[in-house]
N, C-alpha and C positions, 0 to 999 in steps of 0.2 A: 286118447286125444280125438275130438271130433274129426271127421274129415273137413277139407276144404275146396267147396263147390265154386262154381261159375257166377253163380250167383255171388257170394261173399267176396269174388277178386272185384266183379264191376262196383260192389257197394264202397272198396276201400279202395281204389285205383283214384275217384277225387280227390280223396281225404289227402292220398300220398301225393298226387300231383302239385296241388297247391302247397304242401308244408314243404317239397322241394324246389319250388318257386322262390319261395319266401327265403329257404336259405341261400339260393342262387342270387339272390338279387332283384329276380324279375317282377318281387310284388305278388301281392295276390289277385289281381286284375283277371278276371275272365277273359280267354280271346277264343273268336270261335276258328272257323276257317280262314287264311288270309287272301281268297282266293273262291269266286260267289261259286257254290255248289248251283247244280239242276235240282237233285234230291240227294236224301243221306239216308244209310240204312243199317241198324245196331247192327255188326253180322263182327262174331269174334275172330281177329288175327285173316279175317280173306288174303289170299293165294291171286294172282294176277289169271286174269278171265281168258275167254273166250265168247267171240260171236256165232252163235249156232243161229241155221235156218229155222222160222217163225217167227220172226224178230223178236230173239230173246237173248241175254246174255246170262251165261254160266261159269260161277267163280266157285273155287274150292274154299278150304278150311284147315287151318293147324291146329283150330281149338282142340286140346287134348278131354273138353267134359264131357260127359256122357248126355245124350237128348240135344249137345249143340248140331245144327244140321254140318254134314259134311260137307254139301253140295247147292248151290244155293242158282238159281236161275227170275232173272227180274225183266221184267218190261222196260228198256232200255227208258222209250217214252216219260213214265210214270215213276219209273221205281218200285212197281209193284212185284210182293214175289209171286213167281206163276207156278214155281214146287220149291218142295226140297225133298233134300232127301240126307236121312239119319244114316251113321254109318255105327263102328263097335267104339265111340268114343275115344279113340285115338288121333293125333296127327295126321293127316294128308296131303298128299301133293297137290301141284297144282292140276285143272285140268285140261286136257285132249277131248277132242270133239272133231266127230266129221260130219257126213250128212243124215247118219240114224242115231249114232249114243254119244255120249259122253263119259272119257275114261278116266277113271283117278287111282290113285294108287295109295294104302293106307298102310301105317307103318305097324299094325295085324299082319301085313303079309298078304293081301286080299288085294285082287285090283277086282274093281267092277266096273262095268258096262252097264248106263243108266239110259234110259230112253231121255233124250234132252227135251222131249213134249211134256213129258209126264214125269220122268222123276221115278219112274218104277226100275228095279234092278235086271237086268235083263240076264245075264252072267253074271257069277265068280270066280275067281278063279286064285289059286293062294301059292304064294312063293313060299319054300322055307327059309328058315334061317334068319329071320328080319325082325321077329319082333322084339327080342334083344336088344336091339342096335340102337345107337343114338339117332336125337331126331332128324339131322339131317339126311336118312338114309331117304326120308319122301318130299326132300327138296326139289328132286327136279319131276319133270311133268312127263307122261309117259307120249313117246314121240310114234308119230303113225308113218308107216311105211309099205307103199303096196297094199295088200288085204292083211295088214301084222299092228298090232299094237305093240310098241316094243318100251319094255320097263326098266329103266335106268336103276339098281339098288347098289346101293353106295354112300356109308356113312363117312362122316370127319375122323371115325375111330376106327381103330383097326379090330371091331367087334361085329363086323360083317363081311363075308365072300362078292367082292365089288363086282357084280357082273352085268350084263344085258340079257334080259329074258324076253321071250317074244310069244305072242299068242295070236289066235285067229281073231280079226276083229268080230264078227260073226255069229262063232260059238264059245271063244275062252280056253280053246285049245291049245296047251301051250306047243311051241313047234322049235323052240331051241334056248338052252343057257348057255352064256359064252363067259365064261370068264375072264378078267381084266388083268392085268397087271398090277395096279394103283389103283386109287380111289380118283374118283370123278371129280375133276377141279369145275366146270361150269356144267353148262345146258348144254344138253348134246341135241343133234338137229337130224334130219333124214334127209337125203337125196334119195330120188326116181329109185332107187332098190337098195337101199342102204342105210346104217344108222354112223356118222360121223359123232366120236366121240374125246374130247379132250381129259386128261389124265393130270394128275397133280404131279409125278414124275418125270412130266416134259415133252408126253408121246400123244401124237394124235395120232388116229386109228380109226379104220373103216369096218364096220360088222356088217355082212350082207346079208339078207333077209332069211338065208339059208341058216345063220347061226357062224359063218366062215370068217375070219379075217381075211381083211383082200389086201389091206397096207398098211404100214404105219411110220411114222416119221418122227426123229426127236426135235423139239421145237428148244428144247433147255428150259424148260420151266413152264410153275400154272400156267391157265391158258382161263380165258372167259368164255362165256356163252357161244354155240358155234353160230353163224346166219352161213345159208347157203341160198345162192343165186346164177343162173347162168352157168350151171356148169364148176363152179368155183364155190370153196369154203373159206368162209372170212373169219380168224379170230386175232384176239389183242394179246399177249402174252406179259409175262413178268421177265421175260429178258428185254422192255421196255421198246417191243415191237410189234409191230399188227400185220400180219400174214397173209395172204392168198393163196392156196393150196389148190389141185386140179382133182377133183373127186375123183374119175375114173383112176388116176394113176399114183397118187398121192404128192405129185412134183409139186414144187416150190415155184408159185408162177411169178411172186415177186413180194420185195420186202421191204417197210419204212419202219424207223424210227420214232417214237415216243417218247417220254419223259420219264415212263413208270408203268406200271400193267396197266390194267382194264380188267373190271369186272362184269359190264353188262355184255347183249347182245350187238355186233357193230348191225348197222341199219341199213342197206343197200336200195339204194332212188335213186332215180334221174342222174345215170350214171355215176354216182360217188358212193363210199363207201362212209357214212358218217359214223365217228366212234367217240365214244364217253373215256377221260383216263382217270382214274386216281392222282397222277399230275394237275389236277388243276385246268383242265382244258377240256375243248370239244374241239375236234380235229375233221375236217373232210379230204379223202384224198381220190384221185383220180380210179376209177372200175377196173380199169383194163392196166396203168401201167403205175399203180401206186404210189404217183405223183402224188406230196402232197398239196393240196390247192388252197388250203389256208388253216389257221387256229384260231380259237378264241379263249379269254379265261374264266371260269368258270368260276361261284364263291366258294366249292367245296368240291371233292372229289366226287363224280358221277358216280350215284349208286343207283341208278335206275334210268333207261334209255338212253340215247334218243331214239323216238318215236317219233311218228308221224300225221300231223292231223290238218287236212287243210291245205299242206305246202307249210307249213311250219313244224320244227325242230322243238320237241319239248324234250325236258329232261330235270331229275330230281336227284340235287347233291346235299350231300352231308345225311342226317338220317340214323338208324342205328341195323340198317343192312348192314354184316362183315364178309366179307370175303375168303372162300378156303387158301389152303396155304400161306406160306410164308411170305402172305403181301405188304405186310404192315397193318397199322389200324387206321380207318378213316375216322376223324373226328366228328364226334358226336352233331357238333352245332358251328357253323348254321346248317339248318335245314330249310333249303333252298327250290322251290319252284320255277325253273326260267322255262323263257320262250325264247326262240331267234329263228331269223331268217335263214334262208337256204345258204347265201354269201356269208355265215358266220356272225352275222349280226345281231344283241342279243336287245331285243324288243321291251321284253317283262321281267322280274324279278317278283316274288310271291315269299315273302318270310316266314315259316312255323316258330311261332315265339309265344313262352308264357306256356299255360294249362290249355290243350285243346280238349273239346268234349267226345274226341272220338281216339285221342292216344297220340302217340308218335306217329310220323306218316312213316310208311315201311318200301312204297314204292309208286310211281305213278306210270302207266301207261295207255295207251289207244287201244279200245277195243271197238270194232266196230268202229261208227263216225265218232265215236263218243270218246274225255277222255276221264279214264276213272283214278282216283287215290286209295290207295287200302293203309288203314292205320289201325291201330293195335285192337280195336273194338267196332270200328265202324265201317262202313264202305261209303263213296262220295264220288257223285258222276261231277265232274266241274263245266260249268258252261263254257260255251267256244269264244265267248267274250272274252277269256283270256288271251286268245291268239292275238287281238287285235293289239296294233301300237298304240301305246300313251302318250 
């Protein structure tokens, strides 16, 4: 049987778009973006970016074909790409960038350390055990901490040793594997000498730079992406609550109520803590004593933000993002683009409907002043005209 390239998925990806239109109902009408892009750029499956120093932005790659770039860096302005850089054709996470490289992590087992100017490999450095492992093991993006790059490896399947592996940002030197209990329910975050990690088993946990656990706490269930601010870790959980935890010590600083989990990262501004649920809603509650200060409802279950651009609230529900563990499934459609104001107000609404030319959108967020979408084939910086009211 011949193989089947990158090439032959993008040639058949319209053919199948459209004839599943047609049986949906939606017609075979062409729609492009509902929502005016700055620029758009083929780039397979992009990973949510990063703003690195030279005014450029650097997005990863899940494409699994050989020759697609791994790591892709564009002129924010323009659109134009300034590198790339090839990796062994596999899956990769997202990426990590400070003020010299840019880290990724590739489901080979390899994280490398790329010059974010140039594109050139700077280090290697190779875990074992991973390249077995299902694709979600290079879901999350490796977290910087102190002088450590630290590598979250943790698949949905019990065909990998779920641990945090740490290395020198510098030279690739690894300097400690700790291993987990559970596999990694969201994005783990870093505090000033630490890597804060939530666990599908219910337990959040602190790794210090040393490779040490210093706490851990059982929360009862997944947990979403961590944000840490002020001292304090914020997540949203599936026993239908959003958290504030005290980094150094791992206390309970206080606790609201939700409707359902939350998958994305909660958003911390201008004193509130804003969070996305799978409930149906966008929620803000008080920083300091998780008051909540109001909700709104949303068309679909937030799979992606809120972000920040401007002083507006963006966020992307419905989609075919899923969530680990036992969250339930979010519904495919609609997939949904809003805006709203800071008091909960929802401004814009943007519908993905019909065949787009660049695939399902997978996620939207702010990089830099800019805000981008990544869908199944392309990448798209959207203009700030969207923030404005209609």
């Amino acid at each position: 049987m011949p193989s089947w390239t990158r090439r032959d998925t993008l040639k058949t990806l319209p053919a199948l778009a459209v004839g599943l239109s047609g049986c949906s109902g939606l017609g075979s009408e062409d729609y492009s973006l509902p929502l005016p892009p700055s620029w758009t750029a083929q780039f397979m499956q992009p990973t949510v970016g990063v703003d690195a120093p030279g005014d450029m932005v650097v997005f990863g790659s899940e494409s699994p074909y050989d020759g697609d770039p791994m790591v892709r860096a564009f002129d924010p302005e323009s659109g134009e790409t300034q590198w790339t850089a090839t990796g062994p054709g596999e899956p990769s996470s997202p990426v990590a960038a400070d003020d010299d490289y840019a880290y990724i992590f590739s489901k080979t087992g390899t994280v490398f350390a790329l010059d974010h100017q140039t594109g050139d490999h700077v280090w290697e450095a190779s875990i074992p055990r991973v390249n077995l492992a299902d694709l979600g093991v290079v879901q999350f993006a490796p977290v910087l901490v102190d002088d450590l790059v630290a590598v979250p490896v943790s698949g949905t399947e019990d065909d990998v040793v779920d641990r945090v592996v740490g290395f020198t940002r510098s030279e690739g030197t690894e300097t400690f594997s700790t291993e987990l209990p559970a596999s990694i329910a969201g994005a783990p975050a870093s505090d000033p000498s630490g890597v804060i990690v939530p666990l599908l088993d219910g337990t959040l946990l602190r790794v210090d730079t040393d490779g040490a656990e210093t706490w851990n706490i059982d929360l009862g269930g997944p947990m979403s992406d961590i944000s840490v601010a002020n001292g304090t870790a914020y997540v949203g959980c599936a026993t239908e609550s959003v958290f504030a935890i005290d980094i150094e010590t791992g206390e309970l600083r206080w606790e609201s109520e939700i409707e359902n989990t939350v998958m994305t990262r909660p958003l911390v501004a201008d004193g509130r803590v804003f969070v996305g649920g799978i409930d149906y809603y966008l929620y803000a509650f008080d920083v300091a004593s998780g008051e909540r200060l109001w909700r709104t409802e949303t068309p679909n279950a937030i799979t992606s933000g809120p972000t920040m651009v401007d002083g507006k609230l963006v966020t992307l529900s419905g989609g075919n993002r899923r969530p680990r563990g036992p969250t339930g499934t979010v519904p495919f459609s609609p997939t949904v683009f809003s805006v709203h104001d800071v008091d909960g107000t929802r401004t814009n609404d943007y519908r993905f409907e019909g065949y787009l030319d660049g695939g399902q959108p997978k996620w939207a967020a702010a990089v830099g002043d800019n805000i981008y979408i990544g869908q199944e084939w392309q990448l798209a910086q959207i203009t700030t005209e969207v923030l404005d009211a209609e």
